[in-house]
C-alpha positions as semicolon CSV with decimal commas, in nm:
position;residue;x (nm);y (nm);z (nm)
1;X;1,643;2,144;6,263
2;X;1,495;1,988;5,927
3;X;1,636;2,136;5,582
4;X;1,348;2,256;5,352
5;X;1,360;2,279;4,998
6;X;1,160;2,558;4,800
7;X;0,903;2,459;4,567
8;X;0,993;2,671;4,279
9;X;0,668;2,682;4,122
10;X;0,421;2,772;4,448
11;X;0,722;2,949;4,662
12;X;0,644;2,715;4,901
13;X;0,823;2,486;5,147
14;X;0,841;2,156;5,179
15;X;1,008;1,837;5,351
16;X;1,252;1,661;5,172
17;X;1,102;1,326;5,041
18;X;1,182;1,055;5,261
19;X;1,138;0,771;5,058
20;X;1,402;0,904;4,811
21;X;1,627;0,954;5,153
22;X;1,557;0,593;5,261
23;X;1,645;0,482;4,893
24;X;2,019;0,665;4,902
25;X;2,031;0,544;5,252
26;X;1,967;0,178;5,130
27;X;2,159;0,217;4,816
28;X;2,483;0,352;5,025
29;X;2,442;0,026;5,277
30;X;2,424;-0,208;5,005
31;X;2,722;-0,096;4,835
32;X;2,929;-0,098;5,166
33;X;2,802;-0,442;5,266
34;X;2,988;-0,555;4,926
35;X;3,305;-0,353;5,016
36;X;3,308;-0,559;5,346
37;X;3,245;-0,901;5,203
38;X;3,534;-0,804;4,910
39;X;3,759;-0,681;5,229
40;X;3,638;-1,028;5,453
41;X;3,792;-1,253;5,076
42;X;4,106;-1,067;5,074
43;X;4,176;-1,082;5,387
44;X;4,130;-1,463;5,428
45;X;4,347;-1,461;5,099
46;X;4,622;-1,311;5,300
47;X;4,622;-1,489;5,614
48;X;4,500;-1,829;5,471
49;X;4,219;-1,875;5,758
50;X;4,077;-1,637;6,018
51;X;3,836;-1,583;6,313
52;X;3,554;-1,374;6,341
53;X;3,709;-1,151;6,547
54;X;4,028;-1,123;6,342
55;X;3,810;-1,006;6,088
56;X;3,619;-0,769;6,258
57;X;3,896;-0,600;6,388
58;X;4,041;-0,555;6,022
59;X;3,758;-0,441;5,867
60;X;3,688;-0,180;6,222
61;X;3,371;-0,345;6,244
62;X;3,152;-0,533;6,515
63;X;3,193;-0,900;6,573
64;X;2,807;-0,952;6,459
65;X;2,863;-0,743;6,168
66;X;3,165;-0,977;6,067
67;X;2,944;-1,270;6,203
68;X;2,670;-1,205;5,911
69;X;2,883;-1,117;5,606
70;X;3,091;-1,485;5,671
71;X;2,754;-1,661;5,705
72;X;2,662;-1,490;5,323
73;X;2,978;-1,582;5,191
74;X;2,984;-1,927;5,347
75;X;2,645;-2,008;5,206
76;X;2,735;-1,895;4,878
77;X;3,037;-2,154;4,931
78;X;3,274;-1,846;4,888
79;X;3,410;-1,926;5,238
80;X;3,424;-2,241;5,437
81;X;3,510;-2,356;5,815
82;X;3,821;-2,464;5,879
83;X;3,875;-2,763;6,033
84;X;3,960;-2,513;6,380
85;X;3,605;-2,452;6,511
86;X;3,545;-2,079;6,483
87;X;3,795;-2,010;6,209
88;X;3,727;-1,928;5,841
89;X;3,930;-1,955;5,495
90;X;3,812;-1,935;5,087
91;X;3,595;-2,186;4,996
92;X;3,567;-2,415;4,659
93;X;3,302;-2,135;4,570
94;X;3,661;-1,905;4,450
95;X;3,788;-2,160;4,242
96;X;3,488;-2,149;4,068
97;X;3,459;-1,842;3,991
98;X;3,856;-1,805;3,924
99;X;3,837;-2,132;3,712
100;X;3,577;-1,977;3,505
101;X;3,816;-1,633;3,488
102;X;4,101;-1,825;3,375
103;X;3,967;-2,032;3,120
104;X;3,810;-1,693;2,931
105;X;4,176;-1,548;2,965
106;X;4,349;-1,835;2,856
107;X;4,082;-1,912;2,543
108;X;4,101;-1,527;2,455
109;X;4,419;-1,496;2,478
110;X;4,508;-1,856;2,231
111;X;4,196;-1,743;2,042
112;X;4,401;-1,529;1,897
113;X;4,636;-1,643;1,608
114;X;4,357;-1,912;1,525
115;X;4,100;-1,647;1,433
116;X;4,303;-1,394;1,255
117;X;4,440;-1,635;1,046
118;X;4,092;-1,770;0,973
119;X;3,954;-1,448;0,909
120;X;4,262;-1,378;0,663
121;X;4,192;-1,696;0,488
122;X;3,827;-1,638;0,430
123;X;3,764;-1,260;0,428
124;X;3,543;-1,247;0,643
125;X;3,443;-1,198;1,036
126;X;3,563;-1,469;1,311
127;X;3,383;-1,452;1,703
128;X;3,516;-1,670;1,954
129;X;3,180;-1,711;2,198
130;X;3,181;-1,850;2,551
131;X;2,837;-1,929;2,745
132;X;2,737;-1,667;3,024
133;X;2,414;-1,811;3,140
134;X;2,153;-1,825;2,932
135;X;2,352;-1,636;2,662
136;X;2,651;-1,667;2,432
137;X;2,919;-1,368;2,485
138;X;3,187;-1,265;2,244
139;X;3,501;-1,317;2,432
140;X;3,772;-1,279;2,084
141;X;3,681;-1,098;1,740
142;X;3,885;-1,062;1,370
143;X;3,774;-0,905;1,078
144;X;3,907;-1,074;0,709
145;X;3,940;-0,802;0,449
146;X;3,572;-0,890;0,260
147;X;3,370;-0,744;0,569
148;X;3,191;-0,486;0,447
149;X;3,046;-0,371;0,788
150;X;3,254;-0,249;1,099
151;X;3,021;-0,398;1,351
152;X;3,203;-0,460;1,675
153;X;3,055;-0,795;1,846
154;X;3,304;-0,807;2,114
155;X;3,169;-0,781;2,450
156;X;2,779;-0,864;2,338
157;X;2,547;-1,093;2,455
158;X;2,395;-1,284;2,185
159;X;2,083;-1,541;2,248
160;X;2,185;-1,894;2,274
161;X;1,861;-2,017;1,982
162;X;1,941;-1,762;1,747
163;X;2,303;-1,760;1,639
164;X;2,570;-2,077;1,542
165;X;2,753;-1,986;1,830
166;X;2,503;-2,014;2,079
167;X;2,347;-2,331;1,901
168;X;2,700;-2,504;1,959
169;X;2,694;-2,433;2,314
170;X;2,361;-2,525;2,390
171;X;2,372;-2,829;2,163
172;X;2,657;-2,939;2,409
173;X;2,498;-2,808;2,719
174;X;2,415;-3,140;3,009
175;X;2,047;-3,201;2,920
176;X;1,871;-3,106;3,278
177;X;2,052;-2,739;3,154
178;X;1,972;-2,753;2,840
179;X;1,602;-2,813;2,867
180;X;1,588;-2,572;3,176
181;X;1,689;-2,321;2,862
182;X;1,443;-2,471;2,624
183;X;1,162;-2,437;2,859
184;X;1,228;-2,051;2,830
185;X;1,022;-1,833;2,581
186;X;1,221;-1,830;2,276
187;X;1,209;-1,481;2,087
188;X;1,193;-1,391;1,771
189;X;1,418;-1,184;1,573
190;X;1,325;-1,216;1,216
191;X;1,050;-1,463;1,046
192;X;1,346;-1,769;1,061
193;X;1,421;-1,746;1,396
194;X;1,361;-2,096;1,572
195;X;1,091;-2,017;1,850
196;X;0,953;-2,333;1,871
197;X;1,133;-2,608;2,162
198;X;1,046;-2,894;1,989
199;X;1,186;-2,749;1,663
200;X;1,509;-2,644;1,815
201;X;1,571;-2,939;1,963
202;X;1,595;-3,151;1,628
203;X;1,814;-2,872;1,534
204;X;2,075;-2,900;1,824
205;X;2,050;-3,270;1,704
206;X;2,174;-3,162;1,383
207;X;2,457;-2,927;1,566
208;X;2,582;-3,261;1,737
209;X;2,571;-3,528;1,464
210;X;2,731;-3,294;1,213
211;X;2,963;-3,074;1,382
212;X;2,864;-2,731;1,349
213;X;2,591;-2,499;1,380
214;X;2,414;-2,294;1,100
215;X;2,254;-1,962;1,108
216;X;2,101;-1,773;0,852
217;X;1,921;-1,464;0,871
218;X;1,803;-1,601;1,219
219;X;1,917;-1,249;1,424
220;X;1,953;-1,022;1,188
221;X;1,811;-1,033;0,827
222;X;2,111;-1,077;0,578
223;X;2,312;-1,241;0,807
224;X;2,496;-1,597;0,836
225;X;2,692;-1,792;1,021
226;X;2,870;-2,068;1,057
227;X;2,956;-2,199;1,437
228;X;3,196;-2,533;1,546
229;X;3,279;-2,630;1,892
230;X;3,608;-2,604;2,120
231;X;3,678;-2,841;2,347
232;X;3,908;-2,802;2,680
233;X;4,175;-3,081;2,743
234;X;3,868;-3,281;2,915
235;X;3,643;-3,300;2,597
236;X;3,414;-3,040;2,727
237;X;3,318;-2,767;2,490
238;X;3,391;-2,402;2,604
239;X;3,391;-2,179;2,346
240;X;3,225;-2,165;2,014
241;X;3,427;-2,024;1,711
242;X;3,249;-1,890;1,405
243;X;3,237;-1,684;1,089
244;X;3,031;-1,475;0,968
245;X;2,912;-1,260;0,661
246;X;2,636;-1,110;0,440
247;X;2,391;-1,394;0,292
248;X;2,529;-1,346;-0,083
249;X;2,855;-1,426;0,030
250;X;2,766;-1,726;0,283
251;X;2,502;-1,931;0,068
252;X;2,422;-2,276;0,064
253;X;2,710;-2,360;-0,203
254;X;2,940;-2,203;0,001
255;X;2,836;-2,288;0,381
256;X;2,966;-2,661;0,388
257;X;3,357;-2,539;0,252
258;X;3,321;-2,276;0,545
259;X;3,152;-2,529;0,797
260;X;3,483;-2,757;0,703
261;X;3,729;-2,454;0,752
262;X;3,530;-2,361;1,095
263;X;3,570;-2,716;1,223
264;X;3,985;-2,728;1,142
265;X;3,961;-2,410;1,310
266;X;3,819;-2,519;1,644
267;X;3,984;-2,841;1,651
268;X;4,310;-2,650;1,627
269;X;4,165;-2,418;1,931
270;X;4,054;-2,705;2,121
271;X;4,443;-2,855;2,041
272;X;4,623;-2,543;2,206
273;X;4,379;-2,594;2,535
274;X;4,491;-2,918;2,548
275;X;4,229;-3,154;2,408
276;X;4,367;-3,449;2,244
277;X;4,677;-3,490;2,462
């Protein structure tokens, strides 16, 4: 028999509403299809390769259920055939992604000592930035003893036009990425943000020949920053380190002593993940 729910406003009856039903129904099947496809990774983890029906026993599914979630995973290149026809282990798709995991760790964690002690020497607030798509996030954070705001930027996603950070990382971005960014609306934040492509470009010109990026007041009125680049033991630039402060403290006479300090900093940073060796 089919539940009814009273209307509480015409004491009447009604049929539950099946579109909302198909929606939980959906949701539920969509979250269980990921459980499975975690389940298929760590199970090829532990046994190094397996067969479709080696999987579908473990996960107490059918063989065409098993079947699909490999051929997801394979095209994602999160699983590969193994060289025995029928037979499935992780693909270069995991080392990706655990490539990308470890090199946040490791930068976070020898972040560290580099930007307290830079934020000691200057008073004022270091980020450590990495790129996560189409944004700069703030992977390390210290606050010197002249910050005069408790804003936490740890964890946030900051856009990639509007802050020193992000201008460092796109500046050294491979230009087929870059200009897929640049071809982007760029928004506006206050009246000095850079919204024009053509205009930021010359800028992330400037980024490269000099160093280091510049900010000021270009997210958030009264606000600068200085940005420099660090560099993994390749040469390729991972992380951005910066510092930043109220506009009366970080003013044109003193931007290019903290643009000199900021550089030092992420050449040492760029040192400990083995560039230069």
């Amino acid at each position: 028999m089919t539940r009814t729910h009273k209307n509480p406003g015409r004491g009447e009856e009604s049929a539950p509403d099946s579109a909302t039903a198909r929606g939980r129904v959906g949701a539920a099947g969509a979250v269980q299809s990921v459980d499975r496809a975690v389940s298929v990774l760590e199970t090829l983890a532990r046994h190094g390769e397996a067969g479709v029906t080696e999987i579908a026993e473990e996960l107490g599914v059918h063989k065409s259920t098993a079947f699909r979630l490999l051929g997801v995973l394979e095209n994602r290149g999160l699983v590969a055939q193994a060289k025995d026809r029928g037979k499935y282990c992780l693909g270069a798709g995991i080392l990706r992604l655990a490539g990308a995991a470890a090199v946040r760790l490791e930068i976070s964690q020898e972040g560290v000592p580099v930007c307290r002690e830079l934020a000691d020497e200057l008073g004022e607030t270091v980020n450590l930035a990495v790129l996560d798509e189409d944004a700069a996030v703030n992977v390390m954070q210290a606050r010197g003893t002249a910050a005069v705001t408790a804003q936490n930027w740890l964890g946030r996603r900051t856009p990639l036009h509007a802050t020193s950070s992000g201008k460092v990382l796109l500046a050294h971005l491979p230009p087929a990425l870059r200009e897929g960014l640049l071809a982007r609306p760029l928004a506006g934040f206050t009246e000095r943000t850079i919204t024009g492509a053509s205009t930021l470009r010359a800028e992330l010109e400037t980024v490269i020949e000099q160093g280091y990026g510049v900010t000021v007041e270009e997210l958030e009125l009264g606000l600068a920053a200085v940005a420099a680049p660090v560099r993994a033991h390749d040469g390729q630039v991972i992380a951005a380190i910066s510092v930043s402060g109220p506009v009366y403290r970080l003013g044109a006479d003193r931007l290019p002593a903290l643009a000199k300090r900021t550089v030092a900093a992420g050449a040492e940073l760029s040192r400990r993940m083995g560039y230069g060796f």
